[in-house]
C-alpha positions in Angstrom: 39.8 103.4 -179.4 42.6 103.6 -176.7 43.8 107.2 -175.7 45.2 108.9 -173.3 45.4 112.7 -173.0 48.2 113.8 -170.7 50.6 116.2 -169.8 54.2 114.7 -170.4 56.0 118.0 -167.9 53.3 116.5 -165.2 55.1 114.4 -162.6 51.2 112.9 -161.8 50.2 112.4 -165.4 54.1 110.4 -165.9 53.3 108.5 -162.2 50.2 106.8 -163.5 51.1 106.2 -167.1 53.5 104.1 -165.6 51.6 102.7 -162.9 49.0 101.7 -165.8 51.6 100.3 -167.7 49.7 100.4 -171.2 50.0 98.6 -174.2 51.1 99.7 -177.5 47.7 100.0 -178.5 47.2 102.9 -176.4 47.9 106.2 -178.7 49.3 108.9 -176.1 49.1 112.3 -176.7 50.6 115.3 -175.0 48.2 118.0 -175.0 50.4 120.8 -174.6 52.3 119.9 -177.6 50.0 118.5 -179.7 46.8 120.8 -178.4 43.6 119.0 -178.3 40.9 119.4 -181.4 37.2 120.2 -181.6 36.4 116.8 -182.7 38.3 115.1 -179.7 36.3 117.0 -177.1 33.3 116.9 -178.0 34.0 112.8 -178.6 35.5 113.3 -175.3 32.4 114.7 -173.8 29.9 112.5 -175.6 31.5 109.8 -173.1 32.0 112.1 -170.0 28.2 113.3 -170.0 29.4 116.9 -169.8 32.4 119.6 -170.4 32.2 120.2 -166.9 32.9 116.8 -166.0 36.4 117.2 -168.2 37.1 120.4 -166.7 39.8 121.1 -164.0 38.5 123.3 -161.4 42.1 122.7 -159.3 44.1 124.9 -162.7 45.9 127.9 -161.5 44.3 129.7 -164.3 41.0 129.0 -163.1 41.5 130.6 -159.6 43.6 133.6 -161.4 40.6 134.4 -163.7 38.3 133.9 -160.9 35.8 131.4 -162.8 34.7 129.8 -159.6 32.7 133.4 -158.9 30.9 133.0 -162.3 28.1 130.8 -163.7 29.8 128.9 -166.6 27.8 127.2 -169.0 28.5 124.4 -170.6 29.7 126.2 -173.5 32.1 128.0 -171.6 33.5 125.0 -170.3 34.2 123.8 -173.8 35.5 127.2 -174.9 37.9 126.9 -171.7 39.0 123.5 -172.4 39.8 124.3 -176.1 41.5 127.6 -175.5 44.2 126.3 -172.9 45.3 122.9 -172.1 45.1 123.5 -168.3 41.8 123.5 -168.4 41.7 119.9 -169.4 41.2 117.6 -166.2 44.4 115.2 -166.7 44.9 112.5 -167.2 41.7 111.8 -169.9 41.7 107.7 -170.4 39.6 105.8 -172.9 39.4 102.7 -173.5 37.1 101.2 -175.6 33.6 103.5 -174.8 34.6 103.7 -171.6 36.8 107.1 -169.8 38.4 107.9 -166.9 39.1 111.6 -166.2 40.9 112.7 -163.6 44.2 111.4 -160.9 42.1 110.8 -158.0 43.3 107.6 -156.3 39.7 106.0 -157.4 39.8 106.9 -160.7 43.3 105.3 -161.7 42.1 102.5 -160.2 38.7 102.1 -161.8 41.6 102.4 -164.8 43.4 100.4 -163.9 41.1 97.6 -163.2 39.5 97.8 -166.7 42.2 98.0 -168.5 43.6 95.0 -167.0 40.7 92.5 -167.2 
């Protein structure tokens, strides 16, 4: 499988889509209008190890709810993710059985790297 879960109004998300320049093979979907499923993160998270790991700790509805002062489980991470796309670290790239999560510099390289080999 080759996804990508983005956010198209995200100037970042746009900015390395086209800096990864993907193939047609890539399905892209735009997790505010087209909100992600159940199924997809916990497929999501058997790759990633964790929810945590596909959580955004940097969403402004993260500081405004003040999670960062409360123990969340994993569950809670999951229920977070599910109930508002924010919460989704962006952008999510799989390739294959491998993913990338995340726009750190490193990361869309690591991409970038695989995906062109």
């Amino acid at each position: 499988m080759k996804k990508v879960y983005y956010l198209k109004t995200c100037s970042t998300c746009t900015r390395i889509l086209k800096e990864l320049n993907l193939s047609s093979e890539f399905i892209l979907q735009d997790i505010k209008s087209e909100e992600i499923t159940v199924k997809q993160v916990e497929e999501t998270k058997a790759l990633a190890g964790s929810y945590e790991a596909l959580f955004s700790k940097r969403s402004k509805l993260y500081k405004e709810m003040d999670l960062k002062n409360q123990d969340l489980t994993e569950r809670d991470y999951k229920h977070y993710i599910l109930d508002h796309y924010t919460f989704l670290s962006r952008p999510v790239i799989i390739v294959d059985d491998n993913i990338f999560i995340g726009n750190s510099k490193k990361t869309v390289e690591a991409a970038k790297a695989f995906i062109d080999k």
